[in-house]
C-alpha positions as CSV (number, residue, x, y, z in Angstrom):
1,X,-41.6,265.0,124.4
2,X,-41.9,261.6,125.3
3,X,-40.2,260.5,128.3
4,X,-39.6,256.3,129.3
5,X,-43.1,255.6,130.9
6,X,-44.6,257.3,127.6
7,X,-42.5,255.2,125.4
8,X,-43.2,251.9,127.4
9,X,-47.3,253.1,127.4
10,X,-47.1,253.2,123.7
11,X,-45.5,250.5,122.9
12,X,-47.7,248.1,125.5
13,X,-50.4,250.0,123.4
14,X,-49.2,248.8,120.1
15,X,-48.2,245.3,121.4
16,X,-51.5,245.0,122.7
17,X,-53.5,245.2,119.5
18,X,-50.7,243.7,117.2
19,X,-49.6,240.3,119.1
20,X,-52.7,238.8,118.5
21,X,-53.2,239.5,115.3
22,X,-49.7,238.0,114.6
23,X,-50.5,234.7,116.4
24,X,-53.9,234.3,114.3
25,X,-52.1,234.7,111.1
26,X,-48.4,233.2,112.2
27,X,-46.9,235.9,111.6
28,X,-43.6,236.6,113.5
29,X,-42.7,240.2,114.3
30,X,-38.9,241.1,114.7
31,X,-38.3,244.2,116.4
32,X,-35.1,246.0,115.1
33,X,-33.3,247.7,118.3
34,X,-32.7,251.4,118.4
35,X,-29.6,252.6,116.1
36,X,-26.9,253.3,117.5
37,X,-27.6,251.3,120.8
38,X,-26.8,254.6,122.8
39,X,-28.5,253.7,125.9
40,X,-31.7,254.7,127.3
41,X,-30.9,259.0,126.9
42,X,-33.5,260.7,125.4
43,X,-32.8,262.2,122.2
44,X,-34.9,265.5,121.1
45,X,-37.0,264.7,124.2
46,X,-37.8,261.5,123.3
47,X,-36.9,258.2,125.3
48,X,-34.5,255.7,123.4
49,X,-36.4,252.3,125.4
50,X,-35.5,249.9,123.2
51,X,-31.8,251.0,123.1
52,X,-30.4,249.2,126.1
53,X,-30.0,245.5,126.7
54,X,-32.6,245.7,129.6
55,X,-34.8,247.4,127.2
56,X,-34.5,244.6,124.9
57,X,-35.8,242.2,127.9
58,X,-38.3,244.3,128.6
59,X,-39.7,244.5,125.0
60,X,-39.7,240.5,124.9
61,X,-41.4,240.2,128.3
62,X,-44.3,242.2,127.1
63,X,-47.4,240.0,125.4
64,X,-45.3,236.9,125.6
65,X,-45.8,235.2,122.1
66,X,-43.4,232.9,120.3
67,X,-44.5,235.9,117.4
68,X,-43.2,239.0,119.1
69,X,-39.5,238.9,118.8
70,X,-36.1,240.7,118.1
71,X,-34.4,241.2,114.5
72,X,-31.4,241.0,117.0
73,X,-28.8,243.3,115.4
74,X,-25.5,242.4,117.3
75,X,-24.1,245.3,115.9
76,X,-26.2,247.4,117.4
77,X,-26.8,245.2,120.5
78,X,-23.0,245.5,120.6
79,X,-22.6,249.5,120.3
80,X,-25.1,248.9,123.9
81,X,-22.3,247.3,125.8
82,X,-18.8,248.2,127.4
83,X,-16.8,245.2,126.6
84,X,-18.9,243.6,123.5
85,X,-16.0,241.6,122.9
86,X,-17.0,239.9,126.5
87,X,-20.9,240.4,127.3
88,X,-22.0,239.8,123.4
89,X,-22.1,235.9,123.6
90,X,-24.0,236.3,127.6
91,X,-27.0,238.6,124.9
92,X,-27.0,236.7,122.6
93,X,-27.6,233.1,124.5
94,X,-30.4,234.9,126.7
95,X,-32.4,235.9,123.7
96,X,-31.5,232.7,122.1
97,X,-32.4,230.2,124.8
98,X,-36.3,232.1,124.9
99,X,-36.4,232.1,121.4
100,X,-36.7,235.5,121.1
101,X,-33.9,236.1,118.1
102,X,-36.0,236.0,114.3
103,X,-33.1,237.4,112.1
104,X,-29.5,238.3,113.1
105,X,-27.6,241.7,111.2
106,X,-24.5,239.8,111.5
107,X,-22.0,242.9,112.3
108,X,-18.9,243.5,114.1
109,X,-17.7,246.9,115.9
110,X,-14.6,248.0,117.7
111,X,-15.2,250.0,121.0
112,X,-18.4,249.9,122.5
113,X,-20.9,252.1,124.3
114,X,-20.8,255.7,123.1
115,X,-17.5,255.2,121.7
116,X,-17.5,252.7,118.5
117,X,-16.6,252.5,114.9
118,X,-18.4,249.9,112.9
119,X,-16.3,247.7,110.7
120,X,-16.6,244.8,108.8
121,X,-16.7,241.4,110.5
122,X,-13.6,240.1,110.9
123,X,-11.9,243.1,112.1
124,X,-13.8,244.2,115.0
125,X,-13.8,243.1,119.0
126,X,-16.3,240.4,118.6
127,X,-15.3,237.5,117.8
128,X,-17.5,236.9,115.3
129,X,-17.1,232.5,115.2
130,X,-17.4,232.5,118.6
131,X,-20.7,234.6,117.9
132,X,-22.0,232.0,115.3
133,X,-21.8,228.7,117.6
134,X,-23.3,230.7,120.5
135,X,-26.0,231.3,117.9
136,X,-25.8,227.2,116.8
137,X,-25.5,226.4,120.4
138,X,-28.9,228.0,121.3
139,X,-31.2,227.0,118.7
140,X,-31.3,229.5,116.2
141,X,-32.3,228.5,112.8
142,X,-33.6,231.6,110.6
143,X,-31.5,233.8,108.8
144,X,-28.1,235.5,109.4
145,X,-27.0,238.6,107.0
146,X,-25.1,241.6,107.0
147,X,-26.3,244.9,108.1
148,X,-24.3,248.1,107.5
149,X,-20.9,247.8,106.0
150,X,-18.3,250.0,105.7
151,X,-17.7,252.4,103.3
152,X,-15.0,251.3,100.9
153,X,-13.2,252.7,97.3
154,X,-13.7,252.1,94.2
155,X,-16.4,250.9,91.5
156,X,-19.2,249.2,93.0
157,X,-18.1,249.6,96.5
158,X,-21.1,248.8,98.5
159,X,-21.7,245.7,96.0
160,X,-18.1,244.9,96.9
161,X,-18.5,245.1,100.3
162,X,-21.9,243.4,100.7
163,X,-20.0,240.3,99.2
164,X,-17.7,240.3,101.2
165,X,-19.7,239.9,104.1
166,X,-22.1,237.2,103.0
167,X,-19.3,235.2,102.1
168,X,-18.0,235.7,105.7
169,X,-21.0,234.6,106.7
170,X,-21.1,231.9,104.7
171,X,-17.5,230.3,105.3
172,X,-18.5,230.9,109.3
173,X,-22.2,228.8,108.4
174,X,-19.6,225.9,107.1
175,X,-17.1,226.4,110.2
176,X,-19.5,226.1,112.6
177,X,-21.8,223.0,110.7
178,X,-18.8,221.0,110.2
179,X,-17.6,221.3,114.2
């Protein structure tokens, strides 16, 4: 078992001796959040920290370092909140703005916390333009890409489906450059 205050104490541990390694070599560290974002239940006695927005800050605020950082997967960060279509922009411009956000998964679900179905982008609650200039309008300048995608028929289906999210991604890039 390891309840919250474990999970925090081991994590400060880890951040401890890793941070300053990763500023001596430049190396930045993304942090992928818990999956599914399910909140901070424990699951087979073991505290799920890092799967709450709050958690998320937390993590951040420990050994501040422009090298400690989130692979901020909005998907998941999504699956965390009750109206993602709503709160998903206020996430994603608080990690933003501190500079926090190294690589986006660039998903979309429909529901949200405890009760979601992942889909591909442009079917889900988030609106997933509105997404991308929040992400322009704060900064960020790494790498967007797909995460999970959903399962679909036929030969090469994952191939298929993959493509069809980096050219979403792609056609939102131009949208949101040409604005």
């Amino acid at each position: 078992p390891a309840p919250a205050d474990v999970m925090w104490e081991r994590i400060d541990h880890f951040l401890s001796r890793v941070v300053p390694v990763a500023e001596e070599f430049k190396v930045r560290m993304a942090c992928h959040p818990q999956d599914p974002g399910i909140g901070d239940r424990e699951y087979r006695g073991v505290a799920r920290v890092m799967g709450t927005v709050e958690g998320l800050k937390r993590f951040v605020k420990m050994h501040e370092s422009p090298y400690h950082g989130l692979n901020f997967c909005q998907g998941t960060v999504s699956e965390m909140l009750e109206d993602p279509g709503e709160e998903i922009y206020d996430v994603i411009r608080y990690f933003g703005e501190r500079k926090k956000i190294f690589n986006v998964h660039f998903r979309n679900i429909k529901g949200g916390r405890l009760d979601f179905i992942e889909v591909f982008p442009d079917e889900g609650d988030v609106d997933m333009l509105r997404a991308m200039r929040t992400y322009r309008d704060v900064g960020y300048e790494y790498m967007i890409m797909p995460d999970h995608v959903p399962k679909i028929a036929g030969p090469e289906a994952r191939r298929i489906a993959f493509s069809y999210c980096y050219g979403y991604i792609h056609a939102m890039l131009q949208a949101v450059r040409n604005e």
